[in-house]
C-alpha positions in Angstrom: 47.5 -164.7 -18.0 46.8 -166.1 -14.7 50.3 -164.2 -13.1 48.8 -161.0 -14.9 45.3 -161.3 -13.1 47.2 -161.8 -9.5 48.8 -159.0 -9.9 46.1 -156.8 -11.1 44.8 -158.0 -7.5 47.7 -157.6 -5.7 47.6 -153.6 -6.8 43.9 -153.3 -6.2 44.4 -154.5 -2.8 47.2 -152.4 -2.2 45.6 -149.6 -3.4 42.3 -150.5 -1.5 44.3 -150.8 1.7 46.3 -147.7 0.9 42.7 -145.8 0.6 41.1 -147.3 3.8 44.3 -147.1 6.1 44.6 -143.3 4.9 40.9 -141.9 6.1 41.2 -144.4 9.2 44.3 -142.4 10.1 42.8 -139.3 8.9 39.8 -139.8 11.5 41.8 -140.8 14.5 43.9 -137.4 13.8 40.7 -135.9 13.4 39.2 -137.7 16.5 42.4 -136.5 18.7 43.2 -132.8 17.4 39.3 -132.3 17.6 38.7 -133.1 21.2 41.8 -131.1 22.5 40.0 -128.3 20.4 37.3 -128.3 21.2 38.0 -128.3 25.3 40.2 -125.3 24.7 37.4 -123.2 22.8 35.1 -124.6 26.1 36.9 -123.9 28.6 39.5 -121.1 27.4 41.0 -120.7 31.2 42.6 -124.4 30.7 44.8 -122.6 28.5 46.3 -120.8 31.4 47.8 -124.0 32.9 49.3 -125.1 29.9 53.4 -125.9 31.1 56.3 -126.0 28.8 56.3 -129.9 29.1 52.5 -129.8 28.2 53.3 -128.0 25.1 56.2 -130.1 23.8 54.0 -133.0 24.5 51.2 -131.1 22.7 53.6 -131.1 19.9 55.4 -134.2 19.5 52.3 -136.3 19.3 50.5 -133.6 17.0 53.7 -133.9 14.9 53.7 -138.0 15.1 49.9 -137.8 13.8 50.9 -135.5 10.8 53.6 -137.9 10.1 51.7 -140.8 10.4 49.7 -139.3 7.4 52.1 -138.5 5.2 53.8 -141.7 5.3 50.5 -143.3 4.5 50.4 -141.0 1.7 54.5 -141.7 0.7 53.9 -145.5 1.0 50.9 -145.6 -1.6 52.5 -143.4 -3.8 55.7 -145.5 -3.9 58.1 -142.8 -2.5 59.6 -145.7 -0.2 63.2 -143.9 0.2 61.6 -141.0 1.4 59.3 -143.2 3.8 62.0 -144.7 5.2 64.1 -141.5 6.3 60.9 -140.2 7.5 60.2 -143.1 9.7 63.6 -142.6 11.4 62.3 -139.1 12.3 59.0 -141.1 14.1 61.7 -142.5 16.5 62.7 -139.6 18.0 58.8 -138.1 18.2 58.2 -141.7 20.7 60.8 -140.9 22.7 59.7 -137.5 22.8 55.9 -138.4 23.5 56.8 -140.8 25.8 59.8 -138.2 28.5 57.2 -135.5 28.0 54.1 -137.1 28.8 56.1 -139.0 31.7 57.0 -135.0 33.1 53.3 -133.8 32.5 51.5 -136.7 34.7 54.4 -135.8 37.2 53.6 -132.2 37.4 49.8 -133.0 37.1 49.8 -135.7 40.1 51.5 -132.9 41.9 49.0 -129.7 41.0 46.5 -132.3 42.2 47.6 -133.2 45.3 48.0 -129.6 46.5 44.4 -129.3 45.6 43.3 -132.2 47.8 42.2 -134.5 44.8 45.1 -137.1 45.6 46.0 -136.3 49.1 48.7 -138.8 50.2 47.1 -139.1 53.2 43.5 -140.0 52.3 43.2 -143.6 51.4 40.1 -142.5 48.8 42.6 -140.3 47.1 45.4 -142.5 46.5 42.8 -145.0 45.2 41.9 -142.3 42.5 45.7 -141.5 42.1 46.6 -145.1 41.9 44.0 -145.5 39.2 45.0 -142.4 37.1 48.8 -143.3 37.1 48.5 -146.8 36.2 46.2 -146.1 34.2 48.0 -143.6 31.9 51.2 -145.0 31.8 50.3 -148.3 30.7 48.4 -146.4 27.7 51.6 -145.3 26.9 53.0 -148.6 27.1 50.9 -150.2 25.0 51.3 -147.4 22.3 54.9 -148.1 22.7 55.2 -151.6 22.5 52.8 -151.6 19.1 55.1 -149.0 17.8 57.8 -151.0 17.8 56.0 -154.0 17.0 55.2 -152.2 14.0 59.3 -150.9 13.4 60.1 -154.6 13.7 57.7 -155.8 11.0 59.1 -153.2 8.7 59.7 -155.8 6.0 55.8 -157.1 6.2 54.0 -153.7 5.1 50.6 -155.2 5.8 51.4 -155.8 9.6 53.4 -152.7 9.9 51.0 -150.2 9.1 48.5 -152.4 10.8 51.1 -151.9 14.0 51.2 -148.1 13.3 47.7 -147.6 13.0 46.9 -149.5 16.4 49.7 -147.5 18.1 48.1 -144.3 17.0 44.3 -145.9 18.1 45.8 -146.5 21.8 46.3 -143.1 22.2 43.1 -141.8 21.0 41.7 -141.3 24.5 43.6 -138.3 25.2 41.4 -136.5 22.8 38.0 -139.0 23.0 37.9 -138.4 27.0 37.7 -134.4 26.3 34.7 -135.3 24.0 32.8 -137.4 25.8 33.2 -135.3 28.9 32.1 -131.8 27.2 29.2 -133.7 25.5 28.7 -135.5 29.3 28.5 -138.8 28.1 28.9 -141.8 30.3 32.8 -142.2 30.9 32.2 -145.9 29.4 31.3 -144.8 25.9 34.6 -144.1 25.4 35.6 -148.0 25.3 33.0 -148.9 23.4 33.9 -146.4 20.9 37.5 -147.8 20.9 36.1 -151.3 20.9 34.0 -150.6 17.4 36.7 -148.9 16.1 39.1 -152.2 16.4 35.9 -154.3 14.9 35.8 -151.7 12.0 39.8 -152.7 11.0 38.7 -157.0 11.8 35.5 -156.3 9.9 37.6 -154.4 7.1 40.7 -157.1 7.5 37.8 -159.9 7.0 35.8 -159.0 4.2 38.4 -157.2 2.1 41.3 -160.0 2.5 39.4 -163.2 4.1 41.3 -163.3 7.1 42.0 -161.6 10.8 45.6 -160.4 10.4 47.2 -161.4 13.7 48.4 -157.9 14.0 44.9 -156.4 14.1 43.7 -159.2 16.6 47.1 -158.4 19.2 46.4 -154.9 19.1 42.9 -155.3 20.2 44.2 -158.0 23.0 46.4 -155.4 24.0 43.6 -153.0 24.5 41.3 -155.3 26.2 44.5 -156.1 28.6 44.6 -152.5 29.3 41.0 -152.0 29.9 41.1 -154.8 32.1 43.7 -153.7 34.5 42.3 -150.4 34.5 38.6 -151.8 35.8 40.9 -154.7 38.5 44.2 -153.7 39.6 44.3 -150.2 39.4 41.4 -150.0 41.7 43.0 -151.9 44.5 43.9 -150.0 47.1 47.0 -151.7 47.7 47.9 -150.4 43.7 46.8 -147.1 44.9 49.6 -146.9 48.3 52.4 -148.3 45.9 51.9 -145.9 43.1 51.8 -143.2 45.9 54.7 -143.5 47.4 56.7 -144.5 44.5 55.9 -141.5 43.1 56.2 -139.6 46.3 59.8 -140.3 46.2 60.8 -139.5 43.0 
């Protein structure tokens, strides 16, 4: 009787992280898709500097959202044969993310130094340069190093999807920043936002199982490291020259 009652509580729990993990995932997909929407339909003309790198970036981490559903959906239905070919798929949408997005900030750094904004030879503007590279690809970083912190506890499905779902939180700024600047809220409402939404998965983690999974709690280190480095090194001006003219040369 008592093995029976265990496992009636293993499948609730299952099924009550299943639930939970889904509509978390749903509402960071909804979170990211929304904000890039809704700065198209508000300022139409960005459309018109849209690049071919841009748009396979567009569409590789668009693609990685969607998949990051269904796999929710494939693992709390059982289908775990069909979860694991797709998750070989989620590989090549990284790698993807990661060359395109690289390209993108390339072509962007440049666009913006023709228009003055991070002029080489202003020491303001390679401040502001040095802070938007760093700051950008360690984002990417982070995502990828909880993405394959997450491929690595494949065998432990509570930290892997707990890995997954971080990975896709780190990137929800690319869509949160077009929100909060249409809506012209402070630029640091946007990290408090993040912050409550890593509380919401400890809070969740805590009441529902009794404990802080170690996944959750790295995660959110990870983001506070990021955040920190952001607000410190990135906004030294020595940063700033490096970034500059290791970019310069590339």
């Amino acid at each position: 009787m008592e093995s029976i009652i265990i496992s009636n509580n293993s499948t609730e729990s299952r099924s009550a992280d299943n639930k939970f993990f889904g509509l978390f995932a749903l509402f960071i997909t909804f979170i990211v898709f929304g904000g890039f929407a809704l700065n198209s339909i508000s300022n139409p003309s960005n459309l018109d500097r849209v690049t071919l790198w841009t748009g396979l970036h567009g569409a590789f981490s668009a693609t990685w959202y969607l998949l990051l559903l269904s796999q929710i959906k494939l693992s709390s239905k059982g289908n775990y044969s069909t979860h694991k070919s797709l998750g070989k798929l989620s590989v090549f949408l990284v790698l993807g993310i990661l060359l395109t997005g690289s390209i993108m900030i390339y072509e962007f750094y440049h666009r913006m130094e023709g228009f003055g904004v991070f002029n080489p030879e202003d020491a303001q503007a390679r401040l502001r340069a040095g802070s938007f590279l760093g700051g950008a690809f360690l984002q990417w970083l982070v995502f990828l190093v909880l993405y394959i912190l997450g491929i690595l506890n494949v065998k432990n499905p509570a930290h892997h999807k707990r890995f997954m779902i971080a990975a896709a939180t780190q990137m929800m700024p690319e869509g949160l920043n077009r929100v909060t600047h249409l809506l012209s809220i402070p630029g640091y409402s946007m990290f408090i936002f993040m912050i409550s939404v890593y509380l919401i998965l400890m809070f969740y983690d805590w009441k529902g199982h009794g404990r802080l999974y170690s996944s959750t709690v790295l995660s959110f280190v990870l983001f506070c490291f990021l955040v920190l480095t952001m607000h410190t090194v990135f906004k030294w001006q020595a940063w700033g020259d490096w970034s500059v003219k290791l970019i310069s040369n590339i």
